[in-house]
C-alpha positions as CSV (number, residue, x, y, z in Angstrom):
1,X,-2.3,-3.8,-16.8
2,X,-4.8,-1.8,-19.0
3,X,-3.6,0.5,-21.2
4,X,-5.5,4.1,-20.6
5,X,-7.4,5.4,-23.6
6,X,-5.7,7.2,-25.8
7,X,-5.7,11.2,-25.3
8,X,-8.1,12.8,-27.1
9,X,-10.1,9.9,-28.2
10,X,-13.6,9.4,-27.1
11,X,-14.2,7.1,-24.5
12,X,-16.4,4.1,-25.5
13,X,-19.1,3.0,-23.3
14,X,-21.4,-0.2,-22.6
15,X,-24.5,-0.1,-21.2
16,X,-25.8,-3.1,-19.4
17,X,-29.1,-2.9,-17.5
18,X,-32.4,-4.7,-17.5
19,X,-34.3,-1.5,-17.1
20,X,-34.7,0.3,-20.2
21,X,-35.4,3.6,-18.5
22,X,-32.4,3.2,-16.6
23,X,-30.3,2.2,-19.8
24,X,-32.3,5.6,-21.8
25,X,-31.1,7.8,-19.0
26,X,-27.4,6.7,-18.9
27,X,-27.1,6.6,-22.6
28,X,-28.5,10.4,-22.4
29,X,-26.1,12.3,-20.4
30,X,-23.6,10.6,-21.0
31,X,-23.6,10.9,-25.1
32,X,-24.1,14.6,-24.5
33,X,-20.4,14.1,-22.8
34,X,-17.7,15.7,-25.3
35,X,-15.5,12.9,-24.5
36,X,-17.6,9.6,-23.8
37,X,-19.8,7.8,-26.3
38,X,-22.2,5.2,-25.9
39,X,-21.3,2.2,-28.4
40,X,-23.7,-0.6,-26.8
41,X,-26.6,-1.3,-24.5
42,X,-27.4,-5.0,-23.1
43,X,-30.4,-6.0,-21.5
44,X,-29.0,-8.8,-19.8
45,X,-25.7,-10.4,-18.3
46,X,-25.3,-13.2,-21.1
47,X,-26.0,-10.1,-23.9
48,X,-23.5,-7.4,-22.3
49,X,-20.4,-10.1,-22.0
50,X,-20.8,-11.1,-25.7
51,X,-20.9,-7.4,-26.6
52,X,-18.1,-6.1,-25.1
53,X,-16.1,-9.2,-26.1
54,X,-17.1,-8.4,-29.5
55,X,-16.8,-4.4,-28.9
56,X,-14.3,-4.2,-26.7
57,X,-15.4,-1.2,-25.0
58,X,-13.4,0.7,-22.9
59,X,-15.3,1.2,-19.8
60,X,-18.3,-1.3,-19.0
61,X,-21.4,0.0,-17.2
62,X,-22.8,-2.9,-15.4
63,X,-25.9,-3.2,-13.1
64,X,-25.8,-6.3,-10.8
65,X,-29.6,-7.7,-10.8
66,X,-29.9,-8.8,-14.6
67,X,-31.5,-11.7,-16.3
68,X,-29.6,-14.6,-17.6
69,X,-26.4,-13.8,-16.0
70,X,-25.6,-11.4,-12.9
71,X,-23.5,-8.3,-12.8
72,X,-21.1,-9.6,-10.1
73,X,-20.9,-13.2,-12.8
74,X,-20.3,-10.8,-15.6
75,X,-17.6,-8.8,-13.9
76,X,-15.6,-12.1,-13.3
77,X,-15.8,-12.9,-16.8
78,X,-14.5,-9.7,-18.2
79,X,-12.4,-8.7,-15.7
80,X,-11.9,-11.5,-13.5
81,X,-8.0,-12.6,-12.1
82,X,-8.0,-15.0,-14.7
83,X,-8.7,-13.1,-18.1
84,X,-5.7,-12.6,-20.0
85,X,-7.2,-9.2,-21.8
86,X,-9.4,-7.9,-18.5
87,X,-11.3,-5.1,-19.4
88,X,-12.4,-2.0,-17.1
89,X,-16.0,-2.5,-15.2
90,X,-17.8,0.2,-13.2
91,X,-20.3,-1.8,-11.1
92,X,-23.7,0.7,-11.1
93,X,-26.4,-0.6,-8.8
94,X,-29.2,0.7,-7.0
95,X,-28.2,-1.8,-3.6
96,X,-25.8,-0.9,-1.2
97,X,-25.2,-4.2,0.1
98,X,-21.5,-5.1,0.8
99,X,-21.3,-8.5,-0.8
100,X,-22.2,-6.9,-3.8
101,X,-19.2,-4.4,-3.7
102,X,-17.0,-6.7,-2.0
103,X,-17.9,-9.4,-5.1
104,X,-17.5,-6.6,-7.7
105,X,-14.5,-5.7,-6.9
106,X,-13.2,-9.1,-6.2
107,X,-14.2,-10.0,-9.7
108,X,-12.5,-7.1,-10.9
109,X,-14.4,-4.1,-11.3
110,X,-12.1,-1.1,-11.1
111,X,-15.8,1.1,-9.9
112,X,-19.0,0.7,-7.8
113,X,-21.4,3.4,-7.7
114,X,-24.9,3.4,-6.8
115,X,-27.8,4.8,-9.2
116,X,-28.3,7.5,-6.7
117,X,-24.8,9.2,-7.1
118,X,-26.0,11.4,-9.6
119,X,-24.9,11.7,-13.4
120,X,-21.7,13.6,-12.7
121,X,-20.4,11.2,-10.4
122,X,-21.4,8.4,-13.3
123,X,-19.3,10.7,-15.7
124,X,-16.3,10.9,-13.6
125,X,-16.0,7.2,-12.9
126,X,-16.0,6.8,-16.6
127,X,-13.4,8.7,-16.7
128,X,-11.2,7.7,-14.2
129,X,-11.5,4.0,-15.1
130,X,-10.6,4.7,-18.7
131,X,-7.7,6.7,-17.2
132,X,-6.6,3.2,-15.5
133,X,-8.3,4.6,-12.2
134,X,-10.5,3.6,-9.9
135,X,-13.9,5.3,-8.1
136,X,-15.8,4.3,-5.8
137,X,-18.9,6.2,-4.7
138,X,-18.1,8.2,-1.6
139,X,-20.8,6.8,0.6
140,X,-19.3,3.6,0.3
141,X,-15.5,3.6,0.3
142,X,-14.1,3.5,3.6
143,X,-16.9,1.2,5.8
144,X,-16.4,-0.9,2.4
145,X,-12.9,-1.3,2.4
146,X,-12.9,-1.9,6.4
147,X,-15.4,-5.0,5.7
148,X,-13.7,-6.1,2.6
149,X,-10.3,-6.5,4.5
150,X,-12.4,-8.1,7.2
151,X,-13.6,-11.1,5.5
152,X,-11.7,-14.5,5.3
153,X,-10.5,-14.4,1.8
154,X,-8.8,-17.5,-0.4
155,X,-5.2,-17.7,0.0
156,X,-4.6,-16.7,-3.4
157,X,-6.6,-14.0,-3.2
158,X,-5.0,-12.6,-0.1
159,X,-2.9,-8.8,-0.1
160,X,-1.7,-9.2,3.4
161,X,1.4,-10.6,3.2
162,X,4.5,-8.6,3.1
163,X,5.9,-6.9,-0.6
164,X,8.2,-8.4,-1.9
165,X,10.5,-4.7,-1.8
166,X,9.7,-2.7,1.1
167,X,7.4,0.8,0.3
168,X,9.0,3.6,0.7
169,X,7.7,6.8,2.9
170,X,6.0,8.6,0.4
171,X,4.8,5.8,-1.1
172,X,2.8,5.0,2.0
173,X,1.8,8.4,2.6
174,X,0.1,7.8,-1.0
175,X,-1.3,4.7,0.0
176,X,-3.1,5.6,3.1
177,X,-4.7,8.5,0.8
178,X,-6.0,6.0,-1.5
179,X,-7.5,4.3,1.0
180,X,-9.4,6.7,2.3
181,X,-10.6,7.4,-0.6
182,X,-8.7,10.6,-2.2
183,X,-8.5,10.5,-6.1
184,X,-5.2,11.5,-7.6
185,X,-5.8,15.5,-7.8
186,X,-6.8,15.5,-3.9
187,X,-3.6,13.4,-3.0
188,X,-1.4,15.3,-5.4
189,X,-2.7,18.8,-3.9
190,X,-2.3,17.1,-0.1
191,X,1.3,16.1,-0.5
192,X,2.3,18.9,-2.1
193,X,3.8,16.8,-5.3
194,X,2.7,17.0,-8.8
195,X,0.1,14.5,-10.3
196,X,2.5,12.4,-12.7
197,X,4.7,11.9,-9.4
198,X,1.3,10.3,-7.6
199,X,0.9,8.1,-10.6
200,X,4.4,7.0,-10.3
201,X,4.6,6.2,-6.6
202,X,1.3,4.1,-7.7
203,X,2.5,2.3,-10.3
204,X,5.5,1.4,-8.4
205,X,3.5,0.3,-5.7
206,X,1.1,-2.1,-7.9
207,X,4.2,-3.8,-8.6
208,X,5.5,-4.1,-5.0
209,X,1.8,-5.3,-4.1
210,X,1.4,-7.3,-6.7
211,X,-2.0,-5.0,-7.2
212,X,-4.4,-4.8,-10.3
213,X,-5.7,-1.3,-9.1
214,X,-6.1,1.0,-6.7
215,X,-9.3,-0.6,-5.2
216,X,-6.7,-3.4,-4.1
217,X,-4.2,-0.6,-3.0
218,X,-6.7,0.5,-0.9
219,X,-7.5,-2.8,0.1
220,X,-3.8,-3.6,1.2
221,X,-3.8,-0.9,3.0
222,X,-6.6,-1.6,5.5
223,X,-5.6,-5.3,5.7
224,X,-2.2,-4.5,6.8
225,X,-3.1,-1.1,8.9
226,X,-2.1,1.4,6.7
227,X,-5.2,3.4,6.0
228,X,-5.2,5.8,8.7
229,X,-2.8,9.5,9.6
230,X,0.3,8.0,11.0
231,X,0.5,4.8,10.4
């Protein structure tokens, strides 16, 4: 599990789009960020993995249509199930399509936004996945997760089966919330618990769920009928 960045320090940033507008305009707002820098911009898939290998960023900003090597191909590399130092991806794209989201955050990107979300929205994902959190843009999040859980998945890949210690009550209650999409503040305020106590009961579950985020929290949750008010 990723370490979150260190309070107080800035939060490093990669860039990786084949538009240089695109790239311009990210690289803009959020350097004027008091807490987020901008340490590298790739053009391509093939450029923005050897970067942040080199770098080691702590968030990655990767568009999916690029040159050489796709977003969805890069994601896999540097966050994928299988890499022993996974770093944190936020998948920014201009298509809603679900493949793409469902293949981001199977390869494991901890974000999805589209371009159209705005700048804050860009900002806070930053944020929350160098916090060891996860966004995903609001218009996507729930009819995602429905069709992610869905879809015939590997065996290996699969979250349905049972944890290996039982959730307790309020660890549910914080799981349906992450499903539908609440970030910590919303379910800390909701439950009437302080927000250190949600990061606990999420932690705790990760283990029990043998999760790597809260996109697969959320994920467990619809598979296994958790994700809605009294369940």
């Amino acid at each position: 599990m990723n370490v979150p960045v260190p309070s107080g320090a800035p939060i490093r940033v990669l860039i990786a789009d084949d538009q240089d507008m695109v790239r311009t305009g990210f690289r803009f707002f959020l350097d004027a960020q008091p807490d987020i820098t901008v340490v590298a911009e790739a053009a391509d898939g093939e450029e923005a993995v050897a970067l942040a290998r080199r770098l080691r960023p702590d968030v990655c900003l990767l568009d999916i249509r690029m040159p050489k090597l796709d977003g969805l191909e890069a994601t896999r590399l540097l966050a994928g199930p299988d890499v022993t130092e996974p770093m944190r991806v936020v998948v920014v794209t201009t298509f809603d399509l679900d493949e793409y989201v469902y293949g981001a955050l199977r390869g494991g990107a901890c974000g999805f936004l589209l371009k159209d979300s705005g700048p804050t929205l860009l900002a806070e994902a930053v944020r929350a996945a160098a916090a060891g959190d996860s966004l995903v843009s609001p218009s996507v999040t729930v009819r995602l997760l429905k069709h992610v859980t869905a879809e015939p998945r590997p065996a290996a890949a699969r979250r349905g089966a049972p944890p290996a210690e039982a959730l307790t009550d309020r660890e549910l209650d914080v799981v349906r919330l992450v499903a539908l999409g609440r970030t910590n503040a919303e379910i800390a305020a909701e439950l009437y618990v302080s927000l250190s106590t949600v990061k606990t009961h999420l932690s705790s579950v990760q283990l029990k769920i043998a999760a790597r985020n809260r996109v697969e929290i959320a994920a467990w949750a619809w598979q296994n009928g958790y994700a809605q008010p009294g369940t």
